[in-house]
C-alpha positions as CSV (number, residue, x, y, z in Angstrom):
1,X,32.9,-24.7,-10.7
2,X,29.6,-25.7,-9.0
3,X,26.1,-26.2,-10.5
4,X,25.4,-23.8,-13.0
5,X,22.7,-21.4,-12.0
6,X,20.0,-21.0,-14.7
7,X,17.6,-23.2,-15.8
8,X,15.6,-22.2,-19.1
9,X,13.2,-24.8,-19.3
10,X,10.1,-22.3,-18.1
11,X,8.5,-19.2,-19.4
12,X,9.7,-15.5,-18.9
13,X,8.0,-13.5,-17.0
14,X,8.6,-9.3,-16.0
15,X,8.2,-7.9,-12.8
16,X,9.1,-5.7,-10.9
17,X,9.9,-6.1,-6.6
18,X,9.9,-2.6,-5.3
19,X,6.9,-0.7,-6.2
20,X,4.9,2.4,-3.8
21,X,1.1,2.6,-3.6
22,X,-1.6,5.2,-2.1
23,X,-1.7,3.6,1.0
24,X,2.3,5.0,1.7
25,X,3.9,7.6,-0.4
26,X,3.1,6.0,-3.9
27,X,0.4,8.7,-6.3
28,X,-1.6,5.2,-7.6
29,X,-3.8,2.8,-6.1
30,X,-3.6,-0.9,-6.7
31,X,-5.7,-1.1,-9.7
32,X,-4.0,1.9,-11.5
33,X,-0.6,0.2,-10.8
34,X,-1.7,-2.9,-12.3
35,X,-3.1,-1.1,-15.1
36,X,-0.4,1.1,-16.0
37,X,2.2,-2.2,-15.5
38,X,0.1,-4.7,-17.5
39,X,-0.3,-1.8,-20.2
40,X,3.7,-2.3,-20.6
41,X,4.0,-5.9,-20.4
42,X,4.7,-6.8,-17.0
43,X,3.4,-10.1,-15.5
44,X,3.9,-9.4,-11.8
45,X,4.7,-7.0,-9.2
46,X,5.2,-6.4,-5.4
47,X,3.7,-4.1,-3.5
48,X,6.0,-3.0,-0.9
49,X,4.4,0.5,0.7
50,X,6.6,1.8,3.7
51,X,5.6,-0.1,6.8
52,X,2.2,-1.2,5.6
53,X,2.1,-5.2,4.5
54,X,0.6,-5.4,1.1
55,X,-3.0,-6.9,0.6
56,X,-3.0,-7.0,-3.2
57,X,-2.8,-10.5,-3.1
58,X,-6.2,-10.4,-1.7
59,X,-8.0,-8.6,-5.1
60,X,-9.4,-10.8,-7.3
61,X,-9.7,-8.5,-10.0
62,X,-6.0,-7.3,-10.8
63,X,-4.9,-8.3,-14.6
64,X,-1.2,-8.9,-12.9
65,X,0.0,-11.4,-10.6
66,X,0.4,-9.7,-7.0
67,X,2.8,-10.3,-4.2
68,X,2.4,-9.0,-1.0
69,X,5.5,-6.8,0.1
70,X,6.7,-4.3,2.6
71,X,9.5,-1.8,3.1
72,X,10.7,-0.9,5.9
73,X,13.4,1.8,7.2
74,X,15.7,2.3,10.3
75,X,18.7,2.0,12.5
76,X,19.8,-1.1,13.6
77,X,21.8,-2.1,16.8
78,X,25.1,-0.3,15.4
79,X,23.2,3.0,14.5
80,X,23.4,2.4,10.8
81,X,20.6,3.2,8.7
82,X,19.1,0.7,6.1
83,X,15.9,0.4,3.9
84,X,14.8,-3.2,3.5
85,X,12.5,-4.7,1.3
86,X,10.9,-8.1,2.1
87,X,8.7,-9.9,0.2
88,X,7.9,-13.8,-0.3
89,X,5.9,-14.1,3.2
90,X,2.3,-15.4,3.9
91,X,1.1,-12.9,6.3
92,X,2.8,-10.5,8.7
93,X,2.6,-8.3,11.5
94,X,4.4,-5.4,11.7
95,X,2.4,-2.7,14.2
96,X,4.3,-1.7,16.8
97,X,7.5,-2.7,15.6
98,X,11.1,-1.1,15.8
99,X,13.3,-2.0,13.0
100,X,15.3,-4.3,14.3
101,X,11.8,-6.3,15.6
102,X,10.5,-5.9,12.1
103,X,13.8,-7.3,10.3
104,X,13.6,-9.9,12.6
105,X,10.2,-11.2,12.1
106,X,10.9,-10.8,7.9
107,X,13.6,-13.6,9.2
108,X,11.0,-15.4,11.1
109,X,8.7,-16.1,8.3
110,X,11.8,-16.6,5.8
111,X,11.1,-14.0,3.7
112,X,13.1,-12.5,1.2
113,X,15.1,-9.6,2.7
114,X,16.7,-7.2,-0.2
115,X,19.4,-4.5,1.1
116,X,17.2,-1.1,-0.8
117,X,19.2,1.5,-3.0
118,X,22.3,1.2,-1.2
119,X,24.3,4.0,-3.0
120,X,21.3,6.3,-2.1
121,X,21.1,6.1,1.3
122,X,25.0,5.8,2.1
123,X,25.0,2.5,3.1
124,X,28.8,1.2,3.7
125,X,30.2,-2.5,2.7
126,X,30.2,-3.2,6.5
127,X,26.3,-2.5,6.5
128,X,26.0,-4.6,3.7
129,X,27.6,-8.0,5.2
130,X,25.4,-7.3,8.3
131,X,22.0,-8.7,8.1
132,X,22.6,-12.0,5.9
133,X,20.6,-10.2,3.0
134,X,19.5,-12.5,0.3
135,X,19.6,-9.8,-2.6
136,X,20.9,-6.2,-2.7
137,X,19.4,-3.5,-5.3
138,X,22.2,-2.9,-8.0
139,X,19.8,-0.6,-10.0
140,X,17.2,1.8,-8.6
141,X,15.3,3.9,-11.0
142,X,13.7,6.5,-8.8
143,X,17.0,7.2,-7.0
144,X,18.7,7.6,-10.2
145,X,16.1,10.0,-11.2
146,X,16.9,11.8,-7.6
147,X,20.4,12.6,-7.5
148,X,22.2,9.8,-9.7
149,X,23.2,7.1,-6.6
150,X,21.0,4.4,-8.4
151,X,24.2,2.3,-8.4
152,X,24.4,-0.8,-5.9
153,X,26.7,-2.8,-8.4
154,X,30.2,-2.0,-6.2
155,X,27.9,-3.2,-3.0
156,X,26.8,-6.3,-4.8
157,X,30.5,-7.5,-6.2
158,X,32.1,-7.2,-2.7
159,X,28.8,-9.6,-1.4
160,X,29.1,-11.9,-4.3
161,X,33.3,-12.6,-3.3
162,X,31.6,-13.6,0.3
163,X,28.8,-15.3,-1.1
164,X,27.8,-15.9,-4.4
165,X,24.3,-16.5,-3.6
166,X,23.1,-13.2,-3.2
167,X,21.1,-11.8,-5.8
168,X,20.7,-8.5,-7.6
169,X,17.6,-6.5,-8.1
170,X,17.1,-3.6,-11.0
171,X,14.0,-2.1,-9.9
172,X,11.6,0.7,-10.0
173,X,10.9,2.0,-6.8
174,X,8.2,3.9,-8.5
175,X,5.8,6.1,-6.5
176,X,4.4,7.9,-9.4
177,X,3.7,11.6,-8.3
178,X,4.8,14.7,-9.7
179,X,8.1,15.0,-7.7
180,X,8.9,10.9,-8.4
181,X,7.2,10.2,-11.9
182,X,10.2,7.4,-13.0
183,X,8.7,4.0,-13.6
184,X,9.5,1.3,-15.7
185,X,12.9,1.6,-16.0
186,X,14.4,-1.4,-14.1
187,X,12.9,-4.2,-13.8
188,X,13.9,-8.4,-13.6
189,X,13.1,-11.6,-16.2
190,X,12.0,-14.1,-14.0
191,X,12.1,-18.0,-15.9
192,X,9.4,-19.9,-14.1
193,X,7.4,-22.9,-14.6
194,X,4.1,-20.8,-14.7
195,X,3.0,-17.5,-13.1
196,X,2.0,-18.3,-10.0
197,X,3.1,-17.2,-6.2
198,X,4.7,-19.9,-5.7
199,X,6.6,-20.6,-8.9
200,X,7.6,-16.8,-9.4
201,X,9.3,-16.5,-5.7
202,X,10.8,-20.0,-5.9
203,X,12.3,-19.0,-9.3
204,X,13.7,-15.7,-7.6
205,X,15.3,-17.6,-4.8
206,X,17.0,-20.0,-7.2
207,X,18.6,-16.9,-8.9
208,X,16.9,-18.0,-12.0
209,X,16.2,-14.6,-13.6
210,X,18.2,-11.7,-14.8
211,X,18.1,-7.9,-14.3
212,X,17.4,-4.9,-16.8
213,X,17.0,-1.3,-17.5
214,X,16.0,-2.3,-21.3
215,X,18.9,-5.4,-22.4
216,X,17.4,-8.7,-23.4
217,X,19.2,-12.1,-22.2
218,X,17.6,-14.3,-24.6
219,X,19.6,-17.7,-23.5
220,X,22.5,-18.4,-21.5
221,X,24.1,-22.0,-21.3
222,X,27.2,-23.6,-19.4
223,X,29.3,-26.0,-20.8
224,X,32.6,-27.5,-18.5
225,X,34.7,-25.0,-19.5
226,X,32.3,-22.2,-21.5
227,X,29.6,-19.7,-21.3
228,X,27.6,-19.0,-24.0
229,X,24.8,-16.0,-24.0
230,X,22.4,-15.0,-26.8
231,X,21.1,-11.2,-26.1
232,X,19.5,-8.2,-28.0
233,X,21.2,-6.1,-30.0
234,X,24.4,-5.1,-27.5
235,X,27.2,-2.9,-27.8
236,X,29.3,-5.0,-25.3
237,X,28.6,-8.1,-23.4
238,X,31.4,-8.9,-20.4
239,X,32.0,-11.5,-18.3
240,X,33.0,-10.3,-15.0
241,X,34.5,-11.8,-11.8
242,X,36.7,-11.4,-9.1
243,X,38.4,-8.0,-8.5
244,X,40.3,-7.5,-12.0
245,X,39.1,-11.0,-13.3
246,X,36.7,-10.4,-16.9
247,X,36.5,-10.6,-20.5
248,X,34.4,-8.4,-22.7
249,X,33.2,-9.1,-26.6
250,X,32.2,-5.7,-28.1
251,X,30.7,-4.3,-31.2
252,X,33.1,-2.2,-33.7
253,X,30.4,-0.7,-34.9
254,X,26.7,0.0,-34.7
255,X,26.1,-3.5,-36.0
256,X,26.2,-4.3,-32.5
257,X,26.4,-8.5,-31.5
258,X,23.7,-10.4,-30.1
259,X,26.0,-13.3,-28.3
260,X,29.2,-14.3,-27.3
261,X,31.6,-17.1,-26.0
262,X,33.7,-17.1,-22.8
263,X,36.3,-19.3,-22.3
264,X,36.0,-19.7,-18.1
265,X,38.5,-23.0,-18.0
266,X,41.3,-20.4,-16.1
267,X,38.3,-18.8,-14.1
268,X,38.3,-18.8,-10.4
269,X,35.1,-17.3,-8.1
270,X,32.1,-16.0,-8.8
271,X,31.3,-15.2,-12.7
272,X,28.5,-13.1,-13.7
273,X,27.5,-11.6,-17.3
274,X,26.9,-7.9,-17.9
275,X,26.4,-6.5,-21.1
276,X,25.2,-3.5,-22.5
277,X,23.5,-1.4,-25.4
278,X,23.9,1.8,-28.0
279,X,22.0,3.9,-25.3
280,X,24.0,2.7,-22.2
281,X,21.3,1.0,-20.7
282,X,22.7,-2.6,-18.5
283,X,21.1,-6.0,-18.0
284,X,22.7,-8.6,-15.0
285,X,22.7,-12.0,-14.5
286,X,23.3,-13.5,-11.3
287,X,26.4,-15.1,-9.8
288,X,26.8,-18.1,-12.7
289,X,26.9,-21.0,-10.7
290,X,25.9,-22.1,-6.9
């Protein structure tokens, strides 16, 4: 195995990386946003309105941390269609730009480029290997609330056999109006030295946060030949790998567990730790180690 993955030594933090605003299709401005999110304990957000570059960053005033964000949606070259969010840039110009420009220049500036509710819009594995995506949405909260294709888990496994790098998102994608009112519902745990730009999005480029629709990963440690995470109250926690490769430690009754040890010495590939609670809601790490 290579370097173990997380590093514990910061503070959490809850955010959330796909969120809609007033000035695309979103029913809340900036301030009600970071009202309504601060309300529920959130620390930071990114604004990512379709095809308008955030400027939250630029408000003084918001309780939250802010990170400028955009969305944008297209066909590439091969006439798929994708919806990308990027995020983790200083400023950027997107007027007059096709898709493909606008993906390209998210490259430019290094920005982090996340492959958007890929069971939702049909994308297939082929589209996913495409674009060299850092992170791929496993959970999207508004899409499940749509028709039920919130899942971008089977997308992300296939990545993580290429790669394990890449990183999975549960998030929101809230816009707030009557016809999308979801929020709130999947979001990620950042660890990071302090709540700042800089140390959020270098945190979420090490991988060193997890993903939930509820689930708490409390701590998660690597020795040479064992895993060992503390949770909230689960009904199951699973260690899962490589095509058939896992283990799972689950409750016989509604006692429930709160940790559990994996033995990995016979492991081979990417590892990553699901579990699960008494109302079916999921929390994600990343792939274990780099």
């Amino acid at each position: 195995m290579n370097r173990f993955r997380y590093s514990l030594d910061g503070n959490w933090y809850k955010g959330n990386t796909h969120i809609h605003s007033v000035l695309s299709d979103g029913g809340l401005d900036y301030h009600q946003l970071d009202g309504l999110y601060s309300d529920a304990g959130y620390d930071f957000l990114v604004f990512t309105d379709h095809w308008k570059v955030s400027t939250a960053e630029t408000l003084a005033d918001l309780r939250l941390l802010a990170i400028n964000g955009v969305e944008i949606d297209g066909k590439d070259e091969t006439g798929s269609y994708f919806h990308v969010v990027g995020f983790g840039f200083d400023e950027l110009d997107l007027n007059g730009s096709t898709f493909t420009e606008a993906l390209e220049k998210l490259k430019a500036k290094n920005a982090l480029r996340i492959l958007a509710h890929p069971h939702w819009i049909g994308n297939s594995l082929e589209d996913a290997f495409r674009h060299d995506f850092h992170g791929i949405e496993i959970y999207n909260h508004v899409c499940h609330w749509l028709n039920g294709k919130a899942d971008g888990v089977f997308h992300w496994d296939c990545m993580l056999k290429k790669n394990p790098q890449v990183l999975g998102f549960s998030v929101d994608d809230a816009h707030i109006r009557p016809e999308y009112p979801l929020w709130n519902g999947g979001w990620i745990m950042v660890n990071a030295a302090s709540l700042t730009k800089a140390s959020i999005l270098s945190a979420i480029r090490k991988g060193n946060y997890y993903s939930s629709q509820g689930p708490e990963i409390k701590h998660i440690e690597a020795a040479a030949t064992q895993i060992r995470v503390e949770t909230s109250l689960a009904k199951i926690i699973r260690l899962a790998g490589e095509n058939w490769y896992g283990q799972r430690i689950g409750a016989d009754d509604e006692t429930g567990i709160t940790s559990a040890d994996f033995d990995i010495s016979d492991a081979k590939g990417y590892l990553r730790i699901e579990l699960e609670d008494f109302n079916h809601r999921k929390a994600w790490t990343n792939a274990l180690f780099i």
